[in-house]
C-alpha angles and dihedrals in degrees: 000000000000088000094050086047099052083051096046087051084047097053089048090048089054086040092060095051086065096051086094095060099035088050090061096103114069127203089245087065129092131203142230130186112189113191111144122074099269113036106091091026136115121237123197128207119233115201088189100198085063106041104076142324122216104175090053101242094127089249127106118244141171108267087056085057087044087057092048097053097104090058086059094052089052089057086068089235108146080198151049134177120211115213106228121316093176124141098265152166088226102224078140098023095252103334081098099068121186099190125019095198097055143069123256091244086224089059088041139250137319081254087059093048089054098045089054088055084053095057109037090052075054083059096041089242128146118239112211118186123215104239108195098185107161093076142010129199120288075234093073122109092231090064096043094060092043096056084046088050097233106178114264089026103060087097098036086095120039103252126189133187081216111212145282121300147146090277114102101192101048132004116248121264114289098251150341096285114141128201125233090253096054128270132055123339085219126088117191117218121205090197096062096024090229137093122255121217104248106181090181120007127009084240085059112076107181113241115248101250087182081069108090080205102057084044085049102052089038096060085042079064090053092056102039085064098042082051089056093055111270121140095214154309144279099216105219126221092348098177098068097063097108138023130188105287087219093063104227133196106258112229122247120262101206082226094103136032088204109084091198094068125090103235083054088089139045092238098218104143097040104048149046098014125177085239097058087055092060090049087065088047089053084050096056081050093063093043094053088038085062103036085061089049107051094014127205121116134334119301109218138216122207110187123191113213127166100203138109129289087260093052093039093049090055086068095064097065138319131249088262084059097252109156116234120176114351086216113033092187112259104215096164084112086053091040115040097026124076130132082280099061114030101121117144076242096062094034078063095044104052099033084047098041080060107044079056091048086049113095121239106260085032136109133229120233127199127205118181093188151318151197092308104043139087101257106264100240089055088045090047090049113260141336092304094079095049096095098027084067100043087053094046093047094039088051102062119085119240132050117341122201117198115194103216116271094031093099090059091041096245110177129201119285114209121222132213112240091257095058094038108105099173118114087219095074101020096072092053115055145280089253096059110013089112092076097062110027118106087191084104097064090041095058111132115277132258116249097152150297109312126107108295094014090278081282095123130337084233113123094221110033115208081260128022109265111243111257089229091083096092090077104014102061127127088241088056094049095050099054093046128100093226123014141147093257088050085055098041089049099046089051088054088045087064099047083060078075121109084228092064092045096057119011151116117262146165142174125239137179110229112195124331095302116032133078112203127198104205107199142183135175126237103288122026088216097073106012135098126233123225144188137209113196121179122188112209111187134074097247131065126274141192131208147172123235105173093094090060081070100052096090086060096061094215125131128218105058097135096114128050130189124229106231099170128009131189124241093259091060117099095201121095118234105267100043124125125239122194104237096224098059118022112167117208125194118221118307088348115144126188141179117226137194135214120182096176094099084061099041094051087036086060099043094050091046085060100041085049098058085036096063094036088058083056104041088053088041089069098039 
């Protein structure tokens, strides 16, 4: 008994030696465990009209994607998302497709397309496919044969005979419905003598979702480009899928006095139905389906969704536990922060508000802009903020997605009306057209110095190249000490850590100007811990980051490395900080490292088997 007793207070005893490392994970953190491809990867937005042009006609296509492949790989992206390359009118450059299983002839041919799957499996990149599957072209055949009311079509469209009015010759448009682009949502077509349902452009009818046929061919399109190679989809403008089949009145928001605007009206009855969520899950369906079949890796869905963090929350899984996108976009960083709310305060708030939107199993994703919105570092208020946010966005755990040109810190250029070319803005007016048009993120992108940025040997590209390229150019970049793509690479080069793939993280304030990131890898005992501290305000601050640590229960911390710095920092990488009292210039971000909590992990797990030898040595 006495001698059960003396092994049970030395177990206790070596027990008790381990409290410090078992004690690593607080209750404030929060984990993630990335296991599957893309899950900790970044992923990089291709507009492909802008990227580069090969044949010389001003306009981007594939095989100059295909040319630029390498660069992406250098990036350290595992995948890249193409907006559409469908064979199209381009009313919406691109978004009014005529035919989902062919190549817009401008972008190339399907032997293109297949060539650029070749080579980027060479590469080891991931090729993901726009799917706009809410409308098509009036241009389509499908549409074609339904105005005409060809039999099995006439319900591929929503048609409506719209009601009474003071016109003789047709009825007035069924309700007060209004189109993204301004004006009504309703066309009315002399052919069928009804109105069709157009959500964005009049050359856009929206696709009947309550048909089983258009479901049917849709996912068929689904399959005919998996078949091709691709390793998923980003689900445009999801929330438009369905609409109530009684068509009525929306009610009026109080945000606009044009009521041809679309901001005019609560859409209620035109987005975000619990119909369209169980489309995406159908969709998964036919991914995973797939997947089974031919086999290989996990073919991903990217859905983009403009809702609320309820809404949005509803397209990862349902409460039966049926899996629907595996990245609902996650736009909070587009949305909630501007140069008028960048606070540490309201970085907390929004990066905070969705990891708790986020399910449990799932993984975030962060997006800092795209095609349609204003670039991140001319919404944030100026080049300052270019680094401040790739560090923020490469520092948290989880998917990245990089709109191209980010990751060289190009800004909006802003053209003139007579230059603007987006239907956004062109069917508004030149007085207030700047307000809408998304021209100004989709001009061409910045290779280098030579006439037209090296973008294309045209001497009119299909949009005015930003003045801006002869310094911010990815040749210029490249050959500087210090530049934003240097910062951008080295902070891809970390999430290829393992402490970035699986590890324990959470977000803090420190004084009244600085955001911090606080991350560890999987195990105490052999992780490292690091920082990310980013100071937002044009003066200098100084913080103290030793109480991040105290949940860790290590000792030592004293000194911190500098890993990545932002151009504003005047420290070199490499260089130590002293965690009490870290000074930051203005707008200066840095990662830091700590390997203390490894060192002293290590160490404890020794002494511990150390003392246990020797406790069972003497029993």
């Amino acid at each position: 008994m006495a001698k059960a007793t003396m092994m049970s207070s030395r177990f206790v005893c070596a027990f008790l030696l381990l409290v410090p490392v078992w004690c690593a994970v607080g209750q404030n953190l929060r984990s993630l465990n990335a296991s599957d491809w893309w899950e900790q990867s970044g992923f990089y937005q291709i507009y492909p009209r802008s990227f580069k042009d090969s044949d010389g006609d001003g306009i981007g296509d594939l095989n100059g994607i295909t040319q630029k492949l390498p660069y992406l790989k250098s990036l350290g992206i595992k995948a890249f998302w193409l907006s559409p390359i469908y064979k199209s009118p381009m009313a919406d450059f691109g978004y009014d497709i005529s035919d989902f299983r062919d190549i817009q002839p401008e972008y190339g041919t399907m032997a293109n397309f297949e060539n650029l799957v070749k080579e980027a499996n060479k590469l080891g990149l991931k090729v993901i496919l726009d799917f706009v599957p809410n409308h098509s072209s009036d241009e389509h055949e499908w549409f074609v044969k339904s105005e005409n009311r060809e039999a099995g079509y006439e319900d591929y469209y929503v048609w409506h005979d719209g009601k009474p009015g003071n016109n003789v010759d047709q009825y007035d448009p069924p309700n007060n419905w209004v189109q993204s682009f301004r004006g009504s949502a309703w066309e009315w077509s002399p052919k069928r003598r009804q109105y069709y349902l157009h959500q964005f452009h009049r050359k856009q009818p929206d696709l009947n979702y309550r048909n089983p046929k258009v479901v049917e061919e849709m996912k068929d399109v689904l399959r005919f480009w998996l078949g091709k190679g691709v390793d998923g989809f980003r689900i445009d403008a999801v929330n438009w899928l369905f609409e109530n089949s009684d068509f009525p009145d929306e009610p009026i928001s109080g945000n606009s006095q044009d009521p041809l605007m679309p901001e005019y009206l609560n859409h209620i009855y035109t987005q975000n139905l619990p119909e369209t969520v169980d489309m995406v899950y159908q969709w998964r369906a036919v991914m995973d389906e797939y997947q089974k079949q031919k086999g290989g890796e996990t073919r991903v869905l990217m859905t983009e969704s403009w809702a609320d963090l309820p809404t949005i929350k509803t397209y990862f899984q349902d409460e039966n536990g049926r899996q629907g996108s595996q990245m609902p976009f996650n736009f909070q960083l587009i949305l909630r922060l501007d140069e008028n709310n960048y606070k540490p305060s309201d970085f907390k708030t929004v990066i905070d508000s969705w990891l708790d939107t986020v399910p449990t199993g799932h993984t975030p994703n962060w997006v800092l802009g795209n095609h349609d919105k204003r670039r991140v570092a001319s919404r944030m208020g100026g080049e300052h903020m270019i680094d401040i946010m790739e560090i923020v966005q490469l520092s948290m755990p989880g998917v990245s997605v990089t709109y191209q040109g980010e990751e060289i810190g190009m800004m909006d250029f802003d053209l003139s009306w007579e230059d603007t070319v987006d239907p956004a803005a062109c069917q508004t007016s030149k007085e207030v057209y700047n307000k809408y048009t998304r021209d100004p993120a989709r001009t061409p992108f910045q290779w280098d110095n030579t006439t037209n940025a090296g973008f294309t040997n045209h001497s009119k590209p299909w949009l005015p190249v930003s003045p801006a390229y002869v310094t911010v150019n990815v040749q210029a970049e490249e050959q500087a000490s210090w530049s934003h793509l240097k910062v951008f690479k080295a902070l891809m080069e970390l999430r290829e850590r393992s402490d970035f793939q699986n590890c324990h993280y959470q977000t803090a304030i420190l004084g009244t100007s600085t955001f911090a990131i606080l991350r560890i890898g999987p195990s105490v005992e052999e992780s490292e811990v690091w920082v990310t501290v980013v100071n937002l305000a044009n003066s200098t601050s100084t913080v103290n980051i030793a109480p991040l640590f105290t949940q860790y229960k290590t000792r030592s911390q004293d000194k911190l490395k500098v890993e990545v710095r932002s151009g504003s920092s005047k420290r070199s990488n490499g260089d130590t900080v002293s965690a009490n009292s870290v000074v930051l210039q203005p707008y200066e971000g840095l990662v830091l490292r700590n390997a203390a909590a490894q060192i002293l992990g290590k160490l404890s797990l020794m002494f511990t088997a150390v003392i246990w030898l020797v406790l069972n040595a003497r029993l």
